[in-house]
N, CA, C and O atoms as CSV, one atom per row, in Angstrom:
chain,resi,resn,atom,element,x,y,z
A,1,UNK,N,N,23.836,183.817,95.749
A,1,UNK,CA,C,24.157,183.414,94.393
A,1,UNK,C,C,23.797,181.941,94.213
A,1,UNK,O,O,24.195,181.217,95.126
A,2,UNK,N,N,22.936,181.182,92.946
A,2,UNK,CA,C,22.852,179.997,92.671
A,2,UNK,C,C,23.943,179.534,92.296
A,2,UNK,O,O,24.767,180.399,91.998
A,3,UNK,N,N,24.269,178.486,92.195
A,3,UNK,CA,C,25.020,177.783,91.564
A,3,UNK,C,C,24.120,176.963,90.460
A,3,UNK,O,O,22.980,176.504,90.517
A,4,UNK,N,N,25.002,176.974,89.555
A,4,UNK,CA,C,24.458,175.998,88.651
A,4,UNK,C,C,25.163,175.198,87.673
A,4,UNK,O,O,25.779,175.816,86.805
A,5,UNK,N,N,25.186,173.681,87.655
A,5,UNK,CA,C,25.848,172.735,86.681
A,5,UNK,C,C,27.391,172.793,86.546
A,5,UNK,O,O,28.311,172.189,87.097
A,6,UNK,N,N,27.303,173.880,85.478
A,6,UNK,CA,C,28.629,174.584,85.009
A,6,UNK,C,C,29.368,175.269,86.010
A,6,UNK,O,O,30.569,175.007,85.950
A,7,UNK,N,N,28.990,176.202,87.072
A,7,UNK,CA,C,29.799,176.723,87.794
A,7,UNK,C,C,30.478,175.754,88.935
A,7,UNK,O,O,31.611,175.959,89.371
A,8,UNK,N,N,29.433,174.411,89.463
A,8,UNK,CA,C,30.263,173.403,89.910
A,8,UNK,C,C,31.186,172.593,89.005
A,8,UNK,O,O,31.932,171.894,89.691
A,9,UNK,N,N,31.348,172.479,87.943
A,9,UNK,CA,C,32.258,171.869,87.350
A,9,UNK,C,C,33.229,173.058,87.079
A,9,UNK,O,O,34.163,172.538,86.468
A,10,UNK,N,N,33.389,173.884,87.167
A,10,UNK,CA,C,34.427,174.998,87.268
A,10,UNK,C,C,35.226,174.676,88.674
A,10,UNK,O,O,36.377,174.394,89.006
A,11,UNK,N,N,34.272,174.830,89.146
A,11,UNK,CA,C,34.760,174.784,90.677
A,11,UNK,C,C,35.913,173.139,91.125
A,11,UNK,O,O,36.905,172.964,91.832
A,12,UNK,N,N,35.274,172.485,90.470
A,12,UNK,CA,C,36.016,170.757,90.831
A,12,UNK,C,C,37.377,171.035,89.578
A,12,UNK,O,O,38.527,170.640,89.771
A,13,UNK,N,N,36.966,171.717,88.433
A,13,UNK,CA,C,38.084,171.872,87.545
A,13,UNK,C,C,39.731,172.173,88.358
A,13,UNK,O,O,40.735,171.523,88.651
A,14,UNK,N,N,39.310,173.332,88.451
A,14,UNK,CA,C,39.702,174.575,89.039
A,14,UNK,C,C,40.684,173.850,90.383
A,14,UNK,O,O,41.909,173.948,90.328
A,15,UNK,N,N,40.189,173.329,91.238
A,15,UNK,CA,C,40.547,172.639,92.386
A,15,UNK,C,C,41.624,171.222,91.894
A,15,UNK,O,O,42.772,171.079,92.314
A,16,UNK,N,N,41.005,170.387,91.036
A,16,UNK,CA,C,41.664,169.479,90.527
A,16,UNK,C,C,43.177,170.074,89.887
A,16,UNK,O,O,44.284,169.611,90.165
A,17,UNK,N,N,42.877,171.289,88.909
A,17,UNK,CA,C,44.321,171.493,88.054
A,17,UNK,C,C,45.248,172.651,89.027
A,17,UNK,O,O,46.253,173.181,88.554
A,18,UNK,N,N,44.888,172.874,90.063
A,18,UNK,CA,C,45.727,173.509,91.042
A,18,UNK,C,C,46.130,172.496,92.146
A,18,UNK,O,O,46.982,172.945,92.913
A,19,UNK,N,N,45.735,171.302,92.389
A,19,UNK,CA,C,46.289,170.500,93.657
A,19,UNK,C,C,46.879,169.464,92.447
A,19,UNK,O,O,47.159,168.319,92.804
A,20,UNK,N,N,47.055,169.800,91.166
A,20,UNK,CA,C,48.108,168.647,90.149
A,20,UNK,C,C,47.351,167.421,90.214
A,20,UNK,O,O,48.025,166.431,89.929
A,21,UNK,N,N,46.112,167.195,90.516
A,21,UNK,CA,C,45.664,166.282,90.438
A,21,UNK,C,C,45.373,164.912,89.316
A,21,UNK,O,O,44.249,164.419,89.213
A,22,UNK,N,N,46.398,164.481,88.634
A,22,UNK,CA,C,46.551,164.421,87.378
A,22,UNK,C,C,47.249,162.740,87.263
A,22,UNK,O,O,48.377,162.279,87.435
A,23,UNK,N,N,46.016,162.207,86.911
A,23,UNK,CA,C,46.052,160.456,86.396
A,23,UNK,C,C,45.598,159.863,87.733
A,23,UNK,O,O,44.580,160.100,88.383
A,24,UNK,N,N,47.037,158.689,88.073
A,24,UNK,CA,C,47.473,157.798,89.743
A,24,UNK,C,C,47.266,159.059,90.568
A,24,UNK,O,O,46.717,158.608,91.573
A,25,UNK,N,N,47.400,160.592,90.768
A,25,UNK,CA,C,47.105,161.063,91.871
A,25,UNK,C,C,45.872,161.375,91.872
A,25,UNK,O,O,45.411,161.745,90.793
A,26,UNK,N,N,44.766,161.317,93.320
A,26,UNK,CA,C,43.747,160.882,92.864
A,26,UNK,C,C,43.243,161.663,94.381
A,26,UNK,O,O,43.986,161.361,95.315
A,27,UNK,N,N,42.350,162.401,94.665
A,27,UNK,CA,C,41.776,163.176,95.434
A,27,UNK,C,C,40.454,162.075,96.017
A,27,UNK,O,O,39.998,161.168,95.322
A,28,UNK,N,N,40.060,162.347,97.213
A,28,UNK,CA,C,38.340,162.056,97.862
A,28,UNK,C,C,37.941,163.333,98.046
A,28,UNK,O,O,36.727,163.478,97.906
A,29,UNK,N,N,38.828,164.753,98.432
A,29,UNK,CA,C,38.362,165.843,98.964
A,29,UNK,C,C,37.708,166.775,97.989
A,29,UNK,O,O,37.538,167.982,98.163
A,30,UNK,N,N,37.337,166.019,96.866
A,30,UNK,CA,C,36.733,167.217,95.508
A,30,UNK,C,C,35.880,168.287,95.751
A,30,UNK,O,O,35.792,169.385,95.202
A,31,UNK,N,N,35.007,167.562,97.054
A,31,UNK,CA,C,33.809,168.889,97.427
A,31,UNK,C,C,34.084,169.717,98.414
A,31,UNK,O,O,33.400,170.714,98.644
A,32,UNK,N,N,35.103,169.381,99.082
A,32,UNK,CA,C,35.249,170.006,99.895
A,32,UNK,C,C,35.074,171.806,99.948
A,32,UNK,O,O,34.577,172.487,100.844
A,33,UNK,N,N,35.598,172.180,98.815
A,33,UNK,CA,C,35.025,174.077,98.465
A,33,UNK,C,C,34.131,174.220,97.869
A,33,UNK,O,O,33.931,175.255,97.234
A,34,UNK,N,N,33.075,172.913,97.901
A,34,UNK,CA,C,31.614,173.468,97.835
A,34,UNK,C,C,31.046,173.959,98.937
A,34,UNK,O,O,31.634,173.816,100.009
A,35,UNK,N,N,29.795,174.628,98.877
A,35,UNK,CA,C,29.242,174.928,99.902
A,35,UNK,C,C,28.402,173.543,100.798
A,35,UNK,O,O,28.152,172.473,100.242
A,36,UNK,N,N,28.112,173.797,102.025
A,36,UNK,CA,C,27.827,172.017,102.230
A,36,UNK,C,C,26.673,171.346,101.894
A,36,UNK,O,O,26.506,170.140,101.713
A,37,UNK,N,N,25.788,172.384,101.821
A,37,UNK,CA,C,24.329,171.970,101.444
A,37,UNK,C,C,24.515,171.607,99.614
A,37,UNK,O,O,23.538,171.094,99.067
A,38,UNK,N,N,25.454,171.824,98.980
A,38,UNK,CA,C,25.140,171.094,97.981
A,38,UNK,C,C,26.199,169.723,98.027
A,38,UNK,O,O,26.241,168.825,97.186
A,39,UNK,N,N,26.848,169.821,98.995
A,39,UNK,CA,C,27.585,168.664,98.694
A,39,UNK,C,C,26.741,167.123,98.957
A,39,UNK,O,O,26.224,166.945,100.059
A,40,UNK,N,N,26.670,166.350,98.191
A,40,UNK,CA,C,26.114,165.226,97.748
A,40,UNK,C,C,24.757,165.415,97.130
A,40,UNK,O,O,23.962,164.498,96.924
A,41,UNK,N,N,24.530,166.878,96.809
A,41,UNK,CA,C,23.012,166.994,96.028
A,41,UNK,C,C,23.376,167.179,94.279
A,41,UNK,O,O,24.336,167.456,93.560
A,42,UNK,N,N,21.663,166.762,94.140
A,42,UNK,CA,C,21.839,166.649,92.259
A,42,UNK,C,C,22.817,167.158,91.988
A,42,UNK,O,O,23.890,166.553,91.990
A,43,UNK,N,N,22.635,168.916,91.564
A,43,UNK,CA,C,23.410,169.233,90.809
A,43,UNK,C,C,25.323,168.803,90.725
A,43,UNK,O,O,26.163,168.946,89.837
A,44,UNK,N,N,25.359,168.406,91.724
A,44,UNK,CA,C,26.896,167.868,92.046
A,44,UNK,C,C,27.197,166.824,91.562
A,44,UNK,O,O,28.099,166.661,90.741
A,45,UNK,N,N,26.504,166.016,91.995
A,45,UNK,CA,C,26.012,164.805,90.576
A,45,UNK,C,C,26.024,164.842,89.169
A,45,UNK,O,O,26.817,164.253,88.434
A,46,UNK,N,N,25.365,165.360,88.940
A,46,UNK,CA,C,25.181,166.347,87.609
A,46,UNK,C,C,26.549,166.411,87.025
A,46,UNK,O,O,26.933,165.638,86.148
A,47,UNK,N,N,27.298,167.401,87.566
A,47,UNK,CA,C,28.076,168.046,87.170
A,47,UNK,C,C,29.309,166.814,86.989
A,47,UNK,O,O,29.897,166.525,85.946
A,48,UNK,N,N,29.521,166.088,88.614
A,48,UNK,CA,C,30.847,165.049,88.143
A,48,UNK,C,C,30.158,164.061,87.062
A,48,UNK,O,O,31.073,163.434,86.527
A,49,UNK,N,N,28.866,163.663,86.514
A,49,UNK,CA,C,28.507,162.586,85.695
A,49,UNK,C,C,29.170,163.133,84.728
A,49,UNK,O,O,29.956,162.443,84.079
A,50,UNK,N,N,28.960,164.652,84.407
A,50,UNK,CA,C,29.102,164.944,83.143
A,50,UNK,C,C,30.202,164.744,82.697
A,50,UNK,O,O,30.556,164.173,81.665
A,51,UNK,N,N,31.165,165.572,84.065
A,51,UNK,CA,C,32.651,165.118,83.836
A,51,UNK,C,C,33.324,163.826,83.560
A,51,UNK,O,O,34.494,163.889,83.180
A,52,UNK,N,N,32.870,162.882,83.667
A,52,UNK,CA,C,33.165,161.660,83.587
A,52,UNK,C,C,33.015,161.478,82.309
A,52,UNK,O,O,33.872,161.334,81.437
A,53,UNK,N,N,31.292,161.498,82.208
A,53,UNK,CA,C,31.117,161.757,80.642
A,53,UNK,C,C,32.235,161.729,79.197
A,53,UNK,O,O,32.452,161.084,78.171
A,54,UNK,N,N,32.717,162.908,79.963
A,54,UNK,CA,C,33.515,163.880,78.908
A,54,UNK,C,C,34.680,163.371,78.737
A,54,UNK,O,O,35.284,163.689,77.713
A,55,UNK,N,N,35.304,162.445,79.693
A,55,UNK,CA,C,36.384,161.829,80.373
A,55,UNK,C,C,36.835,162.904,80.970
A,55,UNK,O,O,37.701,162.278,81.582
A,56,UNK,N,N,37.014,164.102,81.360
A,56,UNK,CA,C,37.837,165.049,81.832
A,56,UNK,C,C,38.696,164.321,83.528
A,56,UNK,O,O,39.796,164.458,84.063
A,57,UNK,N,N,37.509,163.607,83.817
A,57,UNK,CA,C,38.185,163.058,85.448
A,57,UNK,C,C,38.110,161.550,85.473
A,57,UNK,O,O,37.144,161.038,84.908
A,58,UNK,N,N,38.649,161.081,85.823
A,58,UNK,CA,C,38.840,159.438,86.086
A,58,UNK,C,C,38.185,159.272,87.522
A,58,UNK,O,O,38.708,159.961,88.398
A,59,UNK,N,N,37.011,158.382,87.938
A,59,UNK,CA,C,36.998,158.129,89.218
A,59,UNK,C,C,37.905,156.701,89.822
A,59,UNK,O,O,38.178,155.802,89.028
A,60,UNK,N,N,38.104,156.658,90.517
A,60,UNK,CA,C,38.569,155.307,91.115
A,60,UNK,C,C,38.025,154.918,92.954
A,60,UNK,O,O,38.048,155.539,94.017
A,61,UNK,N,N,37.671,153.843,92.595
A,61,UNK,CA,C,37.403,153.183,94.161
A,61,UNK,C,C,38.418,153.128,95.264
A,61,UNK,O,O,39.307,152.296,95.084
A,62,UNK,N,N,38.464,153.679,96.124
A,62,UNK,CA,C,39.317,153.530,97.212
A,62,UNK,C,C,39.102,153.686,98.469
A,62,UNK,O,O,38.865,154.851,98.787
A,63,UNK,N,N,39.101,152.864,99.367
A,63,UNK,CA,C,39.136,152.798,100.824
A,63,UNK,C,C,37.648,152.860,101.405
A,63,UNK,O,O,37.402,153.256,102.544
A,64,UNK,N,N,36.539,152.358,100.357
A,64,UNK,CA,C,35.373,152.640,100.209
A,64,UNK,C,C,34.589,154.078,99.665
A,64,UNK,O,O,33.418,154.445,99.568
A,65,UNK,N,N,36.032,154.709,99.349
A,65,UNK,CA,C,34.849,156.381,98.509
A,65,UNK,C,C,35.586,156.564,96.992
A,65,UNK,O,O,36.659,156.156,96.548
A,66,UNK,N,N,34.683,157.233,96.517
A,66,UNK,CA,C,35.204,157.368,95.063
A,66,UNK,C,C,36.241,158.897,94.876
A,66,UNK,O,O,35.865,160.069,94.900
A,67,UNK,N,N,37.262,158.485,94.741
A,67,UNK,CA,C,38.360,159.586,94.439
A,67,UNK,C,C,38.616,159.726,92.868
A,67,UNK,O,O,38.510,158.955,91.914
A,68,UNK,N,N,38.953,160.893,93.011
A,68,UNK,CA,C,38.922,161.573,91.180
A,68,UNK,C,C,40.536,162.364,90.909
A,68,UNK,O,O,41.323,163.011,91.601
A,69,UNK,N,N,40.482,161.971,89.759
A,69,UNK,CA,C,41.753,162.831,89.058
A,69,UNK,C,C,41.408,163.339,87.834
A,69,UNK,O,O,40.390,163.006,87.226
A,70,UNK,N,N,42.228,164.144,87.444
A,70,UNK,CA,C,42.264,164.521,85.783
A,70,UNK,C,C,42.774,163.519,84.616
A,70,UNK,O,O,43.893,163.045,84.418
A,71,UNK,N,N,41.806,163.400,84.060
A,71,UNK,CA,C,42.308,162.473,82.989
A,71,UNK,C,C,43.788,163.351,82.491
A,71,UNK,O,O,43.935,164.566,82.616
A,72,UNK,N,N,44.711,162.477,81.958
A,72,UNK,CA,C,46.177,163.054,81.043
A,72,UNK,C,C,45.696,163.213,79.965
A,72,UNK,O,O,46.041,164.148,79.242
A,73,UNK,N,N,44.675,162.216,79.581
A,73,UNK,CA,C,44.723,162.247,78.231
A,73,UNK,C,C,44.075,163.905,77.481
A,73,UNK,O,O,44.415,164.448,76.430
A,74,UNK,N,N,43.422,164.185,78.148
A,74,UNK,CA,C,42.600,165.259,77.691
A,74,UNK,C,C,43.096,166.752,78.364
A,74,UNK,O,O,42.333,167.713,78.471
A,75,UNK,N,N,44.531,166.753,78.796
A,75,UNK,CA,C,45.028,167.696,79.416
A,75,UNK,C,C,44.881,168.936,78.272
A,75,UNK,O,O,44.874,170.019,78.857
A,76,UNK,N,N,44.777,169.059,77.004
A,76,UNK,CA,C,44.694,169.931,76.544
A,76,UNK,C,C,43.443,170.669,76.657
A,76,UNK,O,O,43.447,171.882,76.867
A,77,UNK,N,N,42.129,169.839,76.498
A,77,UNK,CA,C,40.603,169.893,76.614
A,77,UNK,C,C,40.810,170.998,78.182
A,77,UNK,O,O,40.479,172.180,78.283
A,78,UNK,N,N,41.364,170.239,79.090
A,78,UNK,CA,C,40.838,170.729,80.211
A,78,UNK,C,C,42.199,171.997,80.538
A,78,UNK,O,O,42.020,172.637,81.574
A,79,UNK,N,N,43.057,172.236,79.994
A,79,UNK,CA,C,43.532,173.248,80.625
A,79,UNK,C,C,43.205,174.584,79.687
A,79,UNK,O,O,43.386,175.740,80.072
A,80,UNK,N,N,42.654,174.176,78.290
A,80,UNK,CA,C,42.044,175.162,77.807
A,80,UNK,C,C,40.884,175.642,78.741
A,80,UNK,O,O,40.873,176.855,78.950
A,81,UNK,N,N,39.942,174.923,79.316
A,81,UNK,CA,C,38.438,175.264,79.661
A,81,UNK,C,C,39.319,175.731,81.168
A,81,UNK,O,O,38.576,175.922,82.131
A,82,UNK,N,N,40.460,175.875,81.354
A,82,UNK,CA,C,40.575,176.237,82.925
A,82,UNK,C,C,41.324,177.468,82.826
A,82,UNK,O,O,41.194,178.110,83.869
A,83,UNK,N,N,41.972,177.979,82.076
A,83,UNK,CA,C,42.670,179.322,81.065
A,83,UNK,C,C,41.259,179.985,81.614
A,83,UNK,O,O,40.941,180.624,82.618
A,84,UNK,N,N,40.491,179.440,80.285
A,84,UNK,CA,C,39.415,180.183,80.001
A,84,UNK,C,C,37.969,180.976,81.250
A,84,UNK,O,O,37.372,182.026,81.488
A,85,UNK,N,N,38.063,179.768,81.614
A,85,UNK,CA,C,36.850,180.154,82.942
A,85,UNK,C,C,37.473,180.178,84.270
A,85,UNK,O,O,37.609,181.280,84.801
A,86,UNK,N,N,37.899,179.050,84.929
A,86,UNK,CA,C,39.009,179.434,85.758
A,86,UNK,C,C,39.190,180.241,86.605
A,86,UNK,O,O,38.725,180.622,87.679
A,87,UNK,N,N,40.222,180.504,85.688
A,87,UNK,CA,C,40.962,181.736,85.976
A,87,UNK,C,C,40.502,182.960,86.282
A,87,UNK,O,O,40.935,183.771,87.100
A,88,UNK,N,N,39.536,183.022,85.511
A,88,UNK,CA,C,39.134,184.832,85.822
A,88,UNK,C,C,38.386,184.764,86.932
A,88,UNK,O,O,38.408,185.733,87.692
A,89,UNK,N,N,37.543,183.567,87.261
A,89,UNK,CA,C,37.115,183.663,88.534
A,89,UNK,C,C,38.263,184.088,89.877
A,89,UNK,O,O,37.958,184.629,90.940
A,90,UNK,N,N,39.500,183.694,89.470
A,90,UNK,CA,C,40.588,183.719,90.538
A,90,UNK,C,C,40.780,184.983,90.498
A,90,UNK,O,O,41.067,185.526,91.565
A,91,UNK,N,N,40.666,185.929,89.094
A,91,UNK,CA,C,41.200,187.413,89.246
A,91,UNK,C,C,39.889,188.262,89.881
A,91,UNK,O,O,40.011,189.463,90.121
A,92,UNK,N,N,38.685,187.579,90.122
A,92,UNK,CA,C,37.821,188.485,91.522
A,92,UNK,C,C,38.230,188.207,92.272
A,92,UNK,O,O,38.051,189.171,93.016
A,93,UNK,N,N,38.902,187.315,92.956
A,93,UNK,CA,C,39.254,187.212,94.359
A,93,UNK,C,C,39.860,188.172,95.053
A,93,UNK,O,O,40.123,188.001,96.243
């Protein structure tokens, strides 16, 4: 299966609003449930720029790596898009 863009930003969503990741709490392990060959390639890139973009995630500098949270402000934005897509990925599991 490819991955593409959108399904990694599902994937960092998804991970972020289940470990409460939300404002001051602030993750380095975002890729970790990627697969490894994309971890630090474009599309991963891609995908957190966009997020940033969008504000959906806050990055912050720490301990020399960039750790991410969920923006608060946009908790509605993002727990709609995590209802929506999400989730149903969780009900194939």
């Amino acid at each position: 299966m490819q991955l593409n863009v959108f399904d990694i930003k599902v994937r960092i969503i998804r991970k972020l609003v289940q470990w409460r990741k939300w404002g001051g709490s602030h993750t380095e392990n975002i890729l970790g449930g990627l697969p490894s060959h994309l971890r630090g390639g474009k599309l991963v890139r891609e995908a957190l720029q966009e997020l940033e973009r969008e504000e959906w995630i806050l990055p912050a500098k720490k301990t020399g790596e960039i750790h991410y949270s969920l923006n608060p402000r946009k908790t509605a934005e993002i727990l709609t898009f995590y209802e929506q897509y999400c989730q149903k990925e969780n009900e194939g599991v």
